[in-house]
N, C-alpha and C positions, 0 to 999 in steps of 0.2 A: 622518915629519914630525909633528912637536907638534899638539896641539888642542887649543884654549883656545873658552871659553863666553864671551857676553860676553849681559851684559842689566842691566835697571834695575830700583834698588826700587821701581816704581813700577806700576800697573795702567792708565795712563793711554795709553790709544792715541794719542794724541799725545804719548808721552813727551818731553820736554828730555831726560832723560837717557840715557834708549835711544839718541836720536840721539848723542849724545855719546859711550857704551857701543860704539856699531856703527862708529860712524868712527872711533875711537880701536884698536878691533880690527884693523880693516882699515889699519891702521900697523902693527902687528906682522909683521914680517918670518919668513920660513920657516913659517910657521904655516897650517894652514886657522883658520878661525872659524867660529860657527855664534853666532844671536842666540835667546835664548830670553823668551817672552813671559810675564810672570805671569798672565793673561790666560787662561793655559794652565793653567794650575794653581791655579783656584779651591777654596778648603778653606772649611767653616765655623769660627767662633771656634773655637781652640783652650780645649778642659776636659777637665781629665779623667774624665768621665763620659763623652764622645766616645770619648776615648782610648781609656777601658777594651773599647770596644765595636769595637775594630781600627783600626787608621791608615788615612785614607782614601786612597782610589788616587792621588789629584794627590798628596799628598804624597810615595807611595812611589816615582812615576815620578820627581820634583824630586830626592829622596835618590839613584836611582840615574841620573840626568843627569847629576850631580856626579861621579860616580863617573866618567866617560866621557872627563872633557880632562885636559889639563896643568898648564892653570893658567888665571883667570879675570879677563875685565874688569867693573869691577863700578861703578856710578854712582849713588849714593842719592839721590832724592826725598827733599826735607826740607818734612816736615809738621809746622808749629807746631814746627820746631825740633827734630824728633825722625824717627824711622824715618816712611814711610807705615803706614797699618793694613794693607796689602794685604801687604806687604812682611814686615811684623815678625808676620804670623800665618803666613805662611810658612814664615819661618823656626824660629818657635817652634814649631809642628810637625814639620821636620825635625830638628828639635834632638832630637827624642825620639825619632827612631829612631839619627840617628846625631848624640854629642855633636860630634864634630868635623865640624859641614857639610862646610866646604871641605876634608875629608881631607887636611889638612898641605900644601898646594897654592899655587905663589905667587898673589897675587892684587895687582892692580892694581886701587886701589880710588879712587873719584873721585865728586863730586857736582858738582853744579850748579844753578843757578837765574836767575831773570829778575832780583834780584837783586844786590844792591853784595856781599854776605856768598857769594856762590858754593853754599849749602850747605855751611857752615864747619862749620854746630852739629854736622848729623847726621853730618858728616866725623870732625867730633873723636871723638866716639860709638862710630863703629864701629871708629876707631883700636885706642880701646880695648877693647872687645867681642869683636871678630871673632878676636882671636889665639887666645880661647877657646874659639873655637868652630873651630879647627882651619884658621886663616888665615893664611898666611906673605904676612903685607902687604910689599908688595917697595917699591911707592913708591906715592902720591899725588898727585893733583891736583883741584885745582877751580878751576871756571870759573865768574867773577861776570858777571852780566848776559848772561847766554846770548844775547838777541837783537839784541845791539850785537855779539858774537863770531864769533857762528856763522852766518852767511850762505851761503844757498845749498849745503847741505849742508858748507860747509868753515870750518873755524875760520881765520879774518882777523888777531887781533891777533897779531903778530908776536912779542911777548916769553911771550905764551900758547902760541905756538904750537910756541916753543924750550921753555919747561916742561913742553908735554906729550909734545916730546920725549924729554927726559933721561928720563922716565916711563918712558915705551915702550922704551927702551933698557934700563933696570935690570929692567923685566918680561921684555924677552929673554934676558937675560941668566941671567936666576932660572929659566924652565922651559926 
C-alpha cells in the first residue's frame, strides 16, 4: 500500500492548513497517511556559517521523512503573500542536503486562507519553485475563505468540494 505525508507550511498549531492538509489526505484512497508537524522540526535561520558547522538534526530527520512516502499532500500558509518563515527556513535547509526535497515524488499541492484569494499568491509561487526542488506537482487546489468552507472538520461548499476531488484523483493517480 502507498504512503503519502501530508502537512502544512505552517508552524501554527492551529493550522487552516494542516487541517486542510489532513482531510484532504484522508480522501486519498488505498493509501495510509501520516500528518507531520513543523513544530517538529524547529531549525535556527539558515547561514552558512551554521551550515559549515553540520546540518542540524530537525533538518536531517525532515530530509529523511521525505524520503519515507510516495507522494505528498502539501498546503501553504501565505504570509504577506509569500511562504511562512517557519516554512521557507525549512526548506531552505533541506535544500542543502538534498537539492531535490521532494525526491521527484508526486505532490498535491494546495493553500488556503480566511480569505476571498485562497492563498493564490504563495500557490502561484510554489508552482513555480517546487518543480526545482524535486516536485512532480500532479494537481492543485485552493480554498478561499476557509471558515465559510470548512465546517466542522468537512469541507461544505459543493463545487469546492467536486475540485478537490478531481485533485485527489489525479494525486492517486500519480503515486
Amino acid at each position: 500500500m502507498k504512503r503519502i505525508l501530508a502537512f502544512a507550511g505552517s508552524n501554527s498549531k492551529s493550522s487552516i492548513n494542516k487541517q486542510l492538509a489532513t482531510y484532504t489526505a484522508s480522501k486519498v484512497t488505498n493509501t495510509t497517511f501520516e500528518v507531520a508537524d513543523l513544530n517538529d522540526y524547529s531549525l535556527p535561520i539558515f547561514s552558512l556559517e551554521i551550515e559549515a558547522e553540520g546540518f542540524p538534526n530537525a533538518a536531517l530527520r525532515f530530509n529523511e521523512l521525505l524520503s519515507n512516502y510516495d507522494g505528498f499532500v502539501v498546503s501553504l500558509a501565505e504570509h504577506n503573500g509569500s511562504y511562512s518563515a517557519a516554512f521557507k527556513n525549512l526548506f531552505d535547509w533541506v535544500s542543502r542536503i538534498d537539492r531535490k526535497v521532494f525526491k521527484e515524488k508526486p505532490v498535491l499541492l494546495m493553500a488556503t486562507s480566511p480569505g476571498a484569494r485562497g492563498g493564490k499568491t504563495v500557490l502561484e509561487s510554489a508552482t513555480t519553485t517546487f518543480p526545482h526542488m524535486g516536485a512532480d506537482i500532479v494537481a492543485t487546489f485552493s480554498l478561499p475563505n476557509f471558515y465559510e468552507h470548512f465546517i466542522e472538520q468537512e469541507l461544505k461548499n459543493e463545487e469546492m468540494k467536486a475540485n478537490l476531488s478531481e485533485a485527489v484523483q489525479k494525486f492517486e493517480s500519480a503515486i
